[in-house]
Each structure stands twice: as structure tokens, then as C-alpha cells.
Backbone as XML, in Angstrom:
<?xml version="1.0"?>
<chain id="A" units="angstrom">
  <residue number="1" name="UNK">
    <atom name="N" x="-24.279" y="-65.957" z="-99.738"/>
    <atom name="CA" x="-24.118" y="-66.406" z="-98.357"/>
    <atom name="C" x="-25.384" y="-66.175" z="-97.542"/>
  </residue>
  <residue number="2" name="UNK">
    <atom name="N" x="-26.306" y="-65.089" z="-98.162"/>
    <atom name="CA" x="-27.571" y="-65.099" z="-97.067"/>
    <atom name="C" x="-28.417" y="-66.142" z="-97.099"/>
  </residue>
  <residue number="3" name="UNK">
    <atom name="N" x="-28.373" y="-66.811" z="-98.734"/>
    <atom name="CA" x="-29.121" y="-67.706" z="-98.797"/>
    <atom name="C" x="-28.894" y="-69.280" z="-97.907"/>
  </residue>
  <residue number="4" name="UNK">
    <atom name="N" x="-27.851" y="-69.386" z="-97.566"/>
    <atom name="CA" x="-27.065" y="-70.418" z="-96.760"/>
    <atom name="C" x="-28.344" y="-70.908" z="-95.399"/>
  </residue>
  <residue number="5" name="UNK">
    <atom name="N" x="-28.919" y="-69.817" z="-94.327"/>
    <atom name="CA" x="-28.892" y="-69.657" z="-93.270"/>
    <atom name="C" x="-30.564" y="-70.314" z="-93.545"/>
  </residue>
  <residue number="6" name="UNK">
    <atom name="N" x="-31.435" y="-69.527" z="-94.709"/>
    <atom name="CA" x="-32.755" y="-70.061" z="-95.174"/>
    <atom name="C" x="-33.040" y="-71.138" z="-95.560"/>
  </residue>
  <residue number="7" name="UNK">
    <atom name="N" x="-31.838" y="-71.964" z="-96.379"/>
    <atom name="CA" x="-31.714" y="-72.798" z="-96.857"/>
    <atom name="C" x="-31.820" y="-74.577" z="-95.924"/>
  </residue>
  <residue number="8" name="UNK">
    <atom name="N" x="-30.700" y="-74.104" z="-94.768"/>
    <atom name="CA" x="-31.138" y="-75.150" z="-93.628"/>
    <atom name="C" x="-32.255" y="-75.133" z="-93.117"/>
  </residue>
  <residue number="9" name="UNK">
    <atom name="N" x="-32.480" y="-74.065" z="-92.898"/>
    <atom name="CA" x="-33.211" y="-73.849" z="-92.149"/>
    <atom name="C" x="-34.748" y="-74.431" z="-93.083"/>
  </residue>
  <residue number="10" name="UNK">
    <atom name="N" x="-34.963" y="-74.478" z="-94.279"/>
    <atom name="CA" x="-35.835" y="-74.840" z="-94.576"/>
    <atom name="C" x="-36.075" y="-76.793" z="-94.918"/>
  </residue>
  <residue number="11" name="UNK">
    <atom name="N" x="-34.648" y="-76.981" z="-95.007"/>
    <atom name="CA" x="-34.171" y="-78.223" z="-94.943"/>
    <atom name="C" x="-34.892" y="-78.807" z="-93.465"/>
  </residue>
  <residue number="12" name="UNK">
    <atom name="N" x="-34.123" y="-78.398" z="-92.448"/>
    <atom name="CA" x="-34.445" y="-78.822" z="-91.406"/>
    <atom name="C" x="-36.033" y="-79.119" z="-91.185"/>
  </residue>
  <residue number="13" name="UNK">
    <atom name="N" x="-36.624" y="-77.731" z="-91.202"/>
    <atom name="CA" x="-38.314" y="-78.433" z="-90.955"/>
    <atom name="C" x="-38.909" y="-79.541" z="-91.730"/>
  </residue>
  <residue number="14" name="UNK">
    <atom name="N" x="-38.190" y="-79.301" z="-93.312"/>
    <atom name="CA" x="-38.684" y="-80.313" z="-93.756"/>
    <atom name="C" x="-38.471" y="-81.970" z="-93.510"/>
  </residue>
  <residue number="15" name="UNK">
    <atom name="N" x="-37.189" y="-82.094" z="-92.509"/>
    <atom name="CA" x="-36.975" y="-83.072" z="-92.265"/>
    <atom name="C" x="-37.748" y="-83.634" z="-90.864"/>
  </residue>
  <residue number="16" name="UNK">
    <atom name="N" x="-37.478" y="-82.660" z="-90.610"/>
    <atom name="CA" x="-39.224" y="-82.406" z="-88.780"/>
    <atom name="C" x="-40.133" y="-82.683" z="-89.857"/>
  </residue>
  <residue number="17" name="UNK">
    <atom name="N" x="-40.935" y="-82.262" z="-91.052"/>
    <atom name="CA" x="-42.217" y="-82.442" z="-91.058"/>
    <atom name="C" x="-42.533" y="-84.080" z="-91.041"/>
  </residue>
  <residue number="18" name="UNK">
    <atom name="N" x="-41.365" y="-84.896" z="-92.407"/>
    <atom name="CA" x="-40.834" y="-86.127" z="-92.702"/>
    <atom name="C" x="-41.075" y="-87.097" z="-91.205"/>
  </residue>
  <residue number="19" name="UNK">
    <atom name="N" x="-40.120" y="-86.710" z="-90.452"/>
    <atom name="CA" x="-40.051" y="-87.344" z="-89.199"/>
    <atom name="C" x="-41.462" y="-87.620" z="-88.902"/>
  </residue>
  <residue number="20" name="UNK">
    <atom name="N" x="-42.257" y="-86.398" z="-88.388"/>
    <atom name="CA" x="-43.050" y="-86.189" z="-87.590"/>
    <atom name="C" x="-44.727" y="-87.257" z="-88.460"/>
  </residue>
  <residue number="21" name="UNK">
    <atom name="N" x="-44.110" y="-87.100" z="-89.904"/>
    <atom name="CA" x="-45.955" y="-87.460" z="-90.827"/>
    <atom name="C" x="-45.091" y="-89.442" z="-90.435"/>
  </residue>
  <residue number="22" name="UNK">
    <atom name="N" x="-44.358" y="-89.485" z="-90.488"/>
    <atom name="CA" x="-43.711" y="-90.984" z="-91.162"/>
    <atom name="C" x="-44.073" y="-91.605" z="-89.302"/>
  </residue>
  <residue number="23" name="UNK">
    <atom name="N" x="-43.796" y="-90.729" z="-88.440"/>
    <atom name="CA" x="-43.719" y="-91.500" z="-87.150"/>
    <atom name="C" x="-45.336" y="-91.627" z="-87.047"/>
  </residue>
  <residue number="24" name="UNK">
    <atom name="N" x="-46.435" y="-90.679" z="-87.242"/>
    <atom name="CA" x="-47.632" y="-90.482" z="-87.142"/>
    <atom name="C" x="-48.464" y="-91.761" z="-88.422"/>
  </residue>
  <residue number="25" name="UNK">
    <atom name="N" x="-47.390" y="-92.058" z="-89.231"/>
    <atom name="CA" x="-48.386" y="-92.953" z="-89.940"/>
    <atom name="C" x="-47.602" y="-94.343" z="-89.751"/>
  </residue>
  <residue number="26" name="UNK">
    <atom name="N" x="-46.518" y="-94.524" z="-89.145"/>
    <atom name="CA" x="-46.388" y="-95.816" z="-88.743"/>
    <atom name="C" x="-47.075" y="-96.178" z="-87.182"/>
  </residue>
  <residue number="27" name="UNK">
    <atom name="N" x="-47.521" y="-94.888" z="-86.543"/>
    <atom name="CA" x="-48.013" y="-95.202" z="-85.542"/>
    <atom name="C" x="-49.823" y="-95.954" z="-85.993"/>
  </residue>
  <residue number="28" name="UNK">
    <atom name="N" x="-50.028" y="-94.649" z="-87.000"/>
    <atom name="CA" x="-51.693" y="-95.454" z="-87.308"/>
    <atom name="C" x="-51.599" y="-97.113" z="-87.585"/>
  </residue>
  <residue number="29" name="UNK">
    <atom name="N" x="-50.392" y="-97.184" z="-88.363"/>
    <atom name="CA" x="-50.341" y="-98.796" z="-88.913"/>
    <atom name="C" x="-49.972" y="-99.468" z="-87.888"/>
  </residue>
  <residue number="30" name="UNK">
    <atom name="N" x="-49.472" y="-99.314" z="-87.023"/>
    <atom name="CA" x="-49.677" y="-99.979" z="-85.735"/>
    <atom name="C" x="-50.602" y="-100.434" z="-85.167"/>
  </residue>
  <residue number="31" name="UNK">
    <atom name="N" x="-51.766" y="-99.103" z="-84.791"/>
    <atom name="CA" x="-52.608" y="-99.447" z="-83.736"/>
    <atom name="C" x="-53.909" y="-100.093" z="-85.320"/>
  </residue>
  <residue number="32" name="UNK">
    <atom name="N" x="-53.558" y="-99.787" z="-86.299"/>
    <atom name="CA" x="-54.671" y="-100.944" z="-87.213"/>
    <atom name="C" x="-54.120" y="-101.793" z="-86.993"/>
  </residue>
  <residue number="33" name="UNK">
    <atom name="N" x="-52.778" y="-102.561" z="-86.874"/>
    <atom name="CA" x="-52.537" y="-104.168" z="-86.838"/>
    <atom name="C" x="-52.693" y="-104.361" z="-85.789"/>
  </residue>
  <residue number="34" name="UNK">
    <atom name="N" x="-52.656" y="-103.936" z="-84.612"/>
    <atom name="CA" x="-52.988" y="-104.128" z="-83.260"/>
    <atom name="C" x="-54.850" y="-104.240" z="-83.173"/>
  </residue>
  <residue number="35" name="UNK">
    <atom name="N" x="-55.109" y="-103.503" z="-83.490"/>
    <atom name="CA" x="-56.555" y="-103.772" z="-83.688"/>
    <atom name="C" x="-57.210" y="-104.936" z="-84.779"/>
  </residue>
  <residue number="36" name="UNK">
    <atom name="N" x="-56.278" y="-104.988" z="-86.039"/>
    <atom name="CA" x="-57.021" y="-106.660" z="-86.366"/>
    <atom name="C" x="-56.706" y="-107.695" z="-85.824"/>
  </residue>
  <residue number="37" name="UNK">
    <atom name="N" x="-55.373" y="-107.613" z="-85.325"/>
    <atom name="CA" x="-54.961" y="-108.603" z="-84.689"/>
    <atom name="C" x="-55.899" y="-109.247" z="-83.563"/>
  </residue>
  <residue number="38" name="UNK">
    <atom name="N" x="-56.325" y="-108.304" z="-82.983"/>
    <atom name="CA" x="-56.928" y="-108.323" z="-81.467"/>
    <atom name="C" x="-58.564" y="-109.281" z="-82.438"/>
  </residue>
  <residue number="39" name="UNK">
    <atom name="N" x="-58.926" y="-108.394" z="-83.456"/>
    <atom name="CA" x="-60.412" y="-108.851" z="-84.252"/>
    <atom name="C" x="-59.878" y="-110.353" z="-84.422"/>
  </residue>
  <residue number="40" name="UNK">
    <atom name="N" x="-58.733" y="-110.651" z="-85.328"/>
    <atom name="CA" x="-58.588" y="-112.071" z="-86.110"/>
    <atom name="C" x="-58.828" y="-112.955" z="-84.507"/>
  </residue>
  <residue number="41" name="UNK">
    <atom name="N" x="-57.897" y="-112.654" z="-83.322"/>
    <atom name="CA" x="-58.219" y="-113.734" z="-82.015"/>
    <atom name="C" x="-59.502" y="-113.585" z="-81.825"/>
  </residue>
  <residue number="42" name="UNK">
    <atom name="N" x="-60.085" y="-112.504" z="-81.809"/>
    <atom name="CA" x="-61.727" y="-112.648" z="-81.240"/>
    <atom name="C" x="-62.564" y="-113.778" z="-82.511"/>
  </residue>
  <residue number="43" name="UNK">
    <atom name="N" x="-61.968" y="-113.579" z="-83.641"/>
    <atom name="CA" x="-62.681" y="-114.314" z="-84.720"/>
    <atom name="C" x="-62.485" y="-115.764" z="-84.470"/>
  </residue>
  <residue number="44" name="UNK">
    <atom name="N" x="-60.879" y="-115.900" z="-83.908"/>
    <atom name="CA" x="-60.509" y="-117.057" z="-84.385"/>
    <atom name="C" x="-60.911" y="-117.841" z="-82.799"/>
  </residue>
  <residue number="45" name="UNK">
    <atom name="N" x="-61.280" y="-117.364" z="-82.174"/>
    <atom name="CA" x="-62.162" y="-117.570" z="-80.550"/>
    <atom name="C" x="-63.678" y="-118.040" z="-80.852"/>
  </residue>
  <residue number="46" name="UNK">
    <atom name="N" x="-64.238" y="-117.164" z="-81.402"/>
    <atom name="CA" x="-65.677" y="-117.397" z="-82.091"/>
    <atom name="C" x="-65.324" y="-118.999" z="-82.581"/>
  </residue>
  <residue number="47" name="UNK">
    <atom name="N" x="-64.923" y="-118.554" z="-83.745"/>
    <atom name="CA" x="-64.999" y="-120.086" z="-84.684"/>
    <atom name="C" x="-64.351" y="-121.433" z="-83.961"/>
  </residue>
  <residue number="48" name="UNK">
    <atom name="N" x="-63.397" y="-121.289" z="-82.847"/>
    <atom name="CA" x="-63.087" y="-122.273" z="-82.109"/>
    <atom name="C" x="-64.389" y="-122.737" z="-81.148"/>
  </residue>
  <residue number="49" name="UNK">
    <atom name="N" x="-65.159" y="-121.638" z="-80.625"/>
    <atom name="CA" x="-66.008" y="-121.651" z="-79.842"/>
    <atom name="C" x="-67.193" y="-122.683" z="-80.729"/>
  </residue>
  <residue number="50" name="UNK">
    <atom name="N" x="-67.306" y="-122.270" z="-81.685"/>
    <atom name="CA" x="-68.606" y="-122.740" z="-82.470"/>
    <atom name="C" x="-67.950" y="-124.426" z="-82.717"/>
  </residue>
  <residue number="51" name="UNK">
    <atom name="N" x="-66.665" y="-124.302" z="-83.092"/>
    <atom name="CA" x="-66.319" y="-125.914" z="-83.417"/>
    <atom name="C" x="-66.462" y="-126.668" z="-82.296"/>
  </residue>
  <residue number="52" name="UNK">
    <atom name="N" x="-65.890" y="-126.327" z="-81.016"/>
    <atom name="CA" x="-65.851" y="-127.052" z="-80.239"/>
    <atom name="C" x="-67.759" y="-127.647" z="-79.657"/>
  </residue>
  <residue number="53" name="UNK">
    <atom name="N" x="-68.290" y="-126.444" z="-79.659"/>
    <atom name="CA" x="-70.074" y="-126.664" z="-79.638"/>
    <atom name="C" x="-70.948" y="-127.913" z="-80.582"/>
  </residue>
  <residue number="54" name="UNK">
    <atom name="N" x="-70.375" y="-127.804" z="-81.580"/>
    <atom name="CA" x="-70.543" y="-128.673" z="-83.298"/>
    <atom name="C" x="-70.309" y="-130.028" z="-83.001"/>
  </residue>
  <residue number="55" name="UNK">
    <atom name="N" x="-68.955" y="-130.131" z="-82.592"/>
    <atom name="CA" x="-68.631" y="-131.296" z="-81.913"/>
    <atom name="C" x="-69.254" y="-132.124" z="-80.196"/>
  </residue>
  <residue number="56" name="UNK">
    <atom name="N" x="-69.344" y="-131.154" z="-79.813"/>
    <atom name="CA" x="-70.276" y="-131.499" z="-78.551"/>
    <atom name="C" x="-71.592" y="-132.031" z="-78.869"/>
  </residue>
  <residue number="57" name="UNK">
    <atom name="N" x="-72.457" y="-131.439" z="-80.056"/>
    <atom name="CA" x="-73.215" y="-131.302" z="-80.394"/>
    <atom name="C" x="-73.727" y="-132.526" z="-81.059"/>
  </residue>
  <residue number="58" name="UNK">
    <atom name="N" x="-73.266" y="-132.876" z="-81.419"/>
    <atom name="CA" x="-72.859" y="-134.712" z="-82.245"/>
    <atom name="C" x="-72.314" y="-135.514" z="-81.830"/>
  </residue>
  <residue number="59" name="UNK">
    <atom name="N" x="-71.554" y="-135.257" z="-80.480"/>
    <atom name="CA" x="-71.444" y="-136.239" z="-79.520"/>
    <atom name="C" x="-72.731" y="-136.713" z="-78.757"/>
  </residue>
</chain>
């Protein structure tokens, strides 16, 4: 029965540590898709920018 009280108790943090690494690395994968995302529009801005120039350009 003493072992009962250690036992949650070691359960528990480990489920805090779980929580805490899983919320911390879906947060990183967040702010990376938020950040290519943001790159792919700046890219896909560029290359619109350049087409639309290309075409001006040969008009």
C-alpha cells in the first residue's frame, strides 16, 4: 500500500511531462508552418511580381 501513493504520483508527472513536451512541440510545428507559409506567399508574391514584369516587358 505505500507503494500506491509513489506510484501516481509518478504517473502523474509523467503525464505533465507528456502534456507539457507534446504541447511545446506542436507549438514549434506551428510557428514553422506559420513561418513557411508566410515564406511560400512572399515567394509566391516574388514570382507573381516577376511574371507580371515579363509580361509587361514584351508588351
Amino acid at each position: 500500500m505505500s507503494d500506491l501513493p509513489r506510484t501516481s504520483l509518478q504517473s502523474n508527472f509523467s503525464g505533465l511531462f507528456y502534456v507539457r513536451f507534446s504541447s511545446s512541440l506542436y507549438f514549434a510545428i506551428y510557428k514553422l508552418e506559420i513561418k513557411f507559409q508566410f515564406n511560400s506567399k512572399l515567394l509566391g508574391y516574388s514570382i507573381c511580381k516577376e511574371f507580371i514584369t515579363l509580361i509587361y516587358l514584351m508588351v
